[in-house]
LONUKE-315820 format. One record per residue: residue in one letter; chain; x, y, z of N, C-alpha, C in turn. Coordinates in nm, 3 decimals, m for minus. Layout:
<rs>
<'A' 'A' <X Y Z> <X Y Z> <X Y Z>>
...
</rs>
This chain:
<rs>
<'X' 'A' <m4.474 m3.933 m0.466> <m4.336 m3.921 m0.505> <m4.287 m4.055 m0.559>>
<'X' 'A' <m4.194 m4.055 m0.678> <m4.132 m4.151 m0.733> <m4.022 m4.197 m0.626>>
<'X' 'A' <m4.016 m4.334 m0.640> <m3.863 m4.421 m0.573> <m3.777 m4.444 m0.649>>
<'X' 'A' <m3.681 m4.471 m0.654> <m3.607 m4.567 m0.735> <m3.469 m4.568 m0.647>>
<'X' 'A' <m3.461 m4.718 m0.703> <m3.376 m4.812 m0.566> <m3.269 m4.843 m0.697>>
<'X' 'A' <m3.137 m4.828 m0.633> <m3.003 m4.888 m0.683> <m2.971 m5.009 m0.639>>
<'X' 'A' <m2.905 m5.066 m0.763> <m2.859 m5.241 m0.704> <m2.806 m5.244 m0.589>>
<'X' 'A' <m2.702 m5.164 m0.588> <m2.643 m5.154 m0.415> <m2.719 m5.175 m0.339>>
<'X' 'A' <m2.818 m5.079 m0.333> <m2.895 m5.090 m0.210> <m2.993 m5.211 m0.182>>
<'X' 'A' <m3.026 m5.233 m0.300> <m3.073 m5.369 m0.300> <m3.042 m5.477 m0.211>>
<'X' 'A' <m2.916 m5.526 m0.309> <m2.811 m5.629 m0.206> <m2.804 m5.584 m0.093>>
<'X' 'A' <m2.773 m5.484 0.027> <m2.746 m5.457 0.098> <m2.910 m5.469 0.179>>
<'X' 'A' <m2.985 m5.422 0.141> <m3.148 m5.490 0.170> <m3.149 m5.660 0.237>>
<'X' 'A' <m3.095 m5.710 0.119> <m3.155 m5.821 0.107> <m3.051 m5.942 0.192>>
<'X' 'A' <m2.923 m5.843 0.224> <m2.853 m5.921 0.331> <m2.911 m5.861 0.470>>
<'X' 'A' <m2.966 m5.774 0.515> <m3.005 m5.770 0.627> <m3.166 m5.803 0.624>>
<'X' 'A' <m3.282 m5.756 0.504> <m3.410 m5.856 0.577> <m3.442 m5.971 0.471>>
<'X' 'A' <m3.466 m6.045 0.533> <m3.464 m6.219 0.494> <m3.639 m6.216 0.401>>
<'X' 'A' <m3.673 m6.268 0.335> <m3.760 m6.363 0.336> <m3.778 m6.270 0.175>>
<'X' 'A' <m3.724 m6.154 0.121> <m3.787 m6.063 0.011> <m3.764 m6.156 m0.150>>
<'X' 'A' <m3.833 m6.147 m0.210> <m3.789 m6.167 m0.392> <m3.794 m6.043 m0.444>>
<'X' 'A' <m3.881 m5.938 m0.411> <m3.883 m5.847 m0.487> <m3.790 m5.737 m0.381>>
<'X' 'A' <m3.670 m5.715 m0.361> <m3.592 m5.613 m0.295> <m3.641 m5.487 m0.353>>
<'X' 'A' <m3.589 m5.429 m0.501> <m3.662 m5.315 m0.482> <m3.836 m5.250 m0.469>>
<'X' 'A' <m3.877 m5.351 m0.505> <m4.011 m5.292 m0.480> <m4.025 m5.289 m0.346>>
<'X' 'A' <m4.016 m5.388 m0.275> <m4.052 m5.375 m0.061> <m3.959 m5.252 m0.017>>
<'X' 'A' <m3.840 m5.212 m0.126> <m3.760 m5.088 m0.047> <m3.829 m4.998 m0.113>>
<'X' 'A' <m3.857 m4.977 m0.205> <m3.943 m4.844 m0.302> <m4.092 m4.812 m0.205>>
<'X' 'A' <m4.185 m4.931 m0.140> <m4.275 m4.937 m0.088> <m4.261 m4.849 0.091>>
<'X' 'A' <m4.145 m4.926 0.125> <m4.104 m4.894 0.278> <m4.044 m4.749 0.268>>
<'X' 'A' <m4.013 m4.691 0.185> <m3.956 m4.560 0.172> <m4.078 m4.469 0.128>>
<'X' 'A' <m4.145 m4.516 0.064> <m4.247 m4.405 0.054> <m4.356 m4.426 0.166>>
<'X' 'A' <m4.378 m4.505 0.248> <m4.428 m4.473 0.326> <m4.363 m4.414 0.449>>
<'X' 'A' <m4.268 m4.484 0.508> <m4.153 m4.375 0.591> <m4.176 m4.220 0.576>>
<'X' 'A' <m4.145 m4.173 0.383> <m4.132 m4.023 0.415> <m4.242 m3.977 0.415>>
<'X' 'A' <m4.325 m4.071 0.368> <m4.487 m3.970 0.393> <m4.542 m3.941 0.546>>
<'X' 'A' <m4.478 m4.095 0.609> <m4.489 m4.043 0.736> <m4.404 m3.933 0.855>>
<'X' 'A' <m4.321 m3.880 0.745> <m4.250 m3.807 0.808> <m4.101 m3.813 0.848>>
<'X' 'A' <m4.034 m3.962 0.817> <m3.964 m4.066 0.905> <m3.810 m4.021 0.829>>
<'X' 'A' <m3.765 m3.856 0.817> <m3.681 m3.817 0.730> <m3.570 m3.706 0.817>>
<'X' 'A' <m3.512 m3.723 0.808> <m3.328 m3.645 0.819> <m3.286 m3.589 0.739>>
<'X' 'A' <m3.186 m3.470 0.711> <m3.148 m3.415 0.631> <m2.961 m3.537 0.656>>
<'X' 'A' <m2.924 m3.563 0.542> <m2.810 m3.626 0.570> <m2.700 m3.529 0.484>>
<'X' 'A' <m2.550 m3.593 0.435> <m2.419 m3.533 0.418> <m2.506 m3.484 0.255>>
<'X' 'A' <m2.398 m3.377 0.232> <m2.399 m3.326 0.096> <m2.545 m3.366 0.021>>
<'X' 'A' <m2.626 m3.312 0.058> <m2.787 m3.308 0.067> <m2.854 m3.426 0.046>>
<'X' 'A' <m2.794 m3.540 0.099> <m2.874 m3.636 0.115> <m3.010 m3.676 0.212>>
<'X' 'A' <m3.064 m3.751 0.185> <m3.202 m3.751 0.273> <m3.225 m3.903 0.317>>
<'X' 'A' <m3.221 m3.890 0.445> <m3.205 m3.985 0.529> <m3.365 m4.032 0.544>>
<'X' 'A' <m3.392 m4.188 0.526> <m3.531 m4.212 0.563> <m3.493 m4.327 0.670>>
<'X' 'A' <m3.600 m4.339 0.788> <m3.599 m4.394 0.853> <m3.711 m4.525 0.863>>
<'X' 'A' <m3.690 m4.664 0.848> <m3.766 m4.738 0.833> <m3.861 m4.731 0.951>>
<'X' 'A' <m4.001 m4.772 0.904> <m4.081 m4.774 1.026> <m4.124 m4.886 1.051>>
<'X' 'A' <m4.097 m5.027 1.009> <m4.066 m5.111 1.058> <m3.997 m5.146 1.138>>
<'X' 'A' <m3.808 m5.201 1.088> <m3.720 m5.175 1.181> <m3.646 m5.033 1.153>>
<'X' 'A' <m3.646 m4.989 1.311> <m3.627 m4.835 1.347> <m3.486 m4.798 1.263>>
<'X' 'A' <m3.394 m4.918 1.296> <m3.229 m4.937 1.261> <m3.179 m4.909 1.174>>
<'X' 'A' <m3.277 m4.987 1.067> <m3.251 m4.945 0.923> <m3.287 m4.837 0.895>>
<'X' 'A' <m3.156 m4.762 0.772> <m3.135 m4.621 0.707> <m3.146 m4.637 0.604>>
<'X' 'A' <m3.244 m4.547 0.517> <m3.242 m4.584 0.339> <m3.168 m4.415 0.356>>
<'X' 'A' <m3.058 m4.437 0.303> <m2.995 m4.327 0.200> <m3.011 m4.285 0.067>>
<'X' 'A' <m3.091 m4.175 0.076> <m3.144 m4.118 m0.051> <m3.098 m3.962 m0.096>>
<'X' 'A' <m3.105 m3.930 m0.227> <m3.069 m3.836 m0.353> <m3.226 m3.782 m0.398>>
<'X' 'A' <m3.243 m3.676 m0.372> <m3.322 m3.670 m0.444> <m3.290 m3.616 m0.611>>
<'X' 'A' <m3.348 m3.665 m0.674> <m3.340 m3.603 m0.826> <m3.514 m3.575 m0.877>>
<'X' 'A' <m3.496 m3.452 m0.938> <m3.615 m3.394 m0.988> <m3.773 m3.456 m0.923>>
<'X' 'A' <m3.828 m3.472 m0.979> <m3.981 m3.557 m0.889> <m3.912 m3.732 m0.851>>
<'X' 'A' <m3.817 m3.723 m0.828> <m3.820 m3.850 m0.722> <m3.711 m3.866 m0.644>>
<'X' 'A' <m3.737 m3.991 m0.571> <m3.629 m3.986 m0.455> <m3.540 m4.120 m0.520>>
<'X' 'A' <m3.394 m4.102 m0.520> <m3.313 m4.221 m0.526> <m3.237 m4.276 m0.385>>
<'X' 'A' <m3.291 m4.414 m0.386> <m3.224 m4.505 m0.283> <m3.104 m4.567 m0.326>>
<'X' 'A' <m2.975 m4.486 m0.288> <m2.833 m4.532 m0.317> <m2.770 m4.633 m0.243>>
<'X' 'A' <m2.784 m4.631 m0.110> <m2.798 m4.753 m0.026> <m2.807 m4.754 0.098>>
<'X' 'A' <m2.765 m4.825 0.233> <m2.907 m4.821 0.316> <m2.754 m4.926 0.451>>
<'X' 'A' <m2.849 m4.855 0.585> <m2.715 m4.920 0.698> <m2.815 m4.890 0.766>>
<'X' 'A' <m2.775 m4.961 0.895> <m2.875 m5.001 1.039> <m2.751 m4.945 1.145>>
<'X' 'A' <m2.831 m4.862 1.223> <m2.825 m4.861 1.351> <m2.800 m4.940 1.469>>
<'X' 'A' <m2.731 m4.931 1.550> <m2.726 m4.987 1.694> <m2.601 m5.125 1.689>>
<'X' 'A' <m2.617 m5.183 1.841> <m2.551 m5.314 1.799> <m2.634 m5.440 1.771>>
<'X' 'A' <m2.763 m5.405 1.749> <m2.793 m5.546 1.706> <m2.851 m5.556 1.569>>
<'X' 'A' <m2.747 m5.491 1.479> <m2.760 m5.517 1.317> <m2.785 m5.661 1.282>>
<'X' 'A' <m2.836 m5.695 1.185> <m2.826 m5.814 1.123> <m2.724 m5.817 1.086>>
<'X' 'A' <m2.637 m5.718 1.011> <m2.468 m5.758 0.971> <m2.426 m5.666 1.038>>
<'X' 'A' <m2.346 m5.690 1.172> <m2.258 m5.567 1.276> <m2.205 m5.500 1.185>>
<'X' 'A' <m2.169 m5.447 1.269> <m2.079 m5.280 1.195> <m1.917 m5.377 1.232>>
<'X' 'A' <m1.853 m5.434 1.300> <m1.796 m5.491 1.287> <m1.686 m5.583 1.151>>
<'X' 'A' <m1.829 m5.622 1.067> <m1.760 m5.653 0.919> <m1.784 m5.579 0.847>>
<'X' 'A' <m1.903 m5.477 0.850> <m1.872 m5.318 0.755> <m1.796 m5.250 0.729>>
<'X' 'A' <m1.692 m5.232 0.879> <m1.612 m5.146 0.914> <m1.423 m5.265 0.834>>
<'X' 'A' <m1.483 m5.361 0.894> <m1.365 m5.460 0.836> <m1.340 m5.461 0.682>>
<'X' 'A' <m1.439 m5.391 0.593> <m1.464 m5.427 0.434> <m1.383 m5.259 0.391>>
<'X' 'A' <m1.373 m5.167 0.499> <m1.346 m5.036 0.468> <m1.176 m5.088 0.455>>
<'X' 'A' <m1.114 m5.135 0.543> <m0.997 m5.176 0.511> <m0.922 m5.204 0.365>>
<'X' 'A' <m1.011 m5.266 0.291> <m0.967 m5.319 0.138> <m1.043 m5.284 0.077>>
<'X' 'A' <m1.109 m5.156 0.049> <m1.169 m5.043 m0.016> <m1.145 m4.964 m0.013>>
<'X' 'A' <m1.080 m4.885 m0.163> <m1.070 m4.754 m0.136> <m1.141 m4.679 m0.182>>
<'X' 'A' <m1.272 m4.712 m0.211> <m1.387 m4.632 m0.239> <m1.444 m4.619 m0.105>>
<'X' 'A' <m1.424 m4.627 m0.007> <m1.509 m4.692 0.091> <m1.464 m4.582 0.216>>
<'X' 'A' <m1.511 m4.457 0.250> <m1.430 m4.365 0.311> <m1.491 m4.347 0.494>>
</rs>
């Protein structure tokens, strides 16, 4: 199956794991192995939830379109995010895209 990763998700990658140059390729890589291994959710309005099998926390939020999967963008689990939900939730305030 094809990947393809959105800038969003990118950035949002690359503020929670440290050390990447190539963001979408390590997220295009970590997602196809996730769903091959199975590591998938049905999410809102037919999105498809992959679950990293690295860290458990992290969520790639994906679309599928025709033979591939799109990574729109991507949030962690629990309280010990690399960026809490704390200033996620603080950024919804002065967004109104942001529901």
């Amino acid at each position: 199956m094809l990947i393809a990763v959105t800038d969003h998700a990118a950035g949002r990658f690359r503020q929670r794991v440290r050390g990447t140059l190539e963001a979408k390729t390590e997220i295009a890589a970590r997602v196809a192995r996730a769903h091959a291994a199975g590591a998938t959710a049905a999410g809102d309005r037919g999105a498809i939830l992959v679950s990293d099998l690295e860290r458990r926390g992290l969520v790639y939020i994906c679309r599928p379109e025709r033979d591939e999967l799109v990574v729109t963008t991507l949030w962690e689990r629990g309280e010990d995010a690399a960026v809490p939900k704390r200033f996620t939730d603080a950024l919804r305030q002065d967004d109104p895209h942001v529901s």
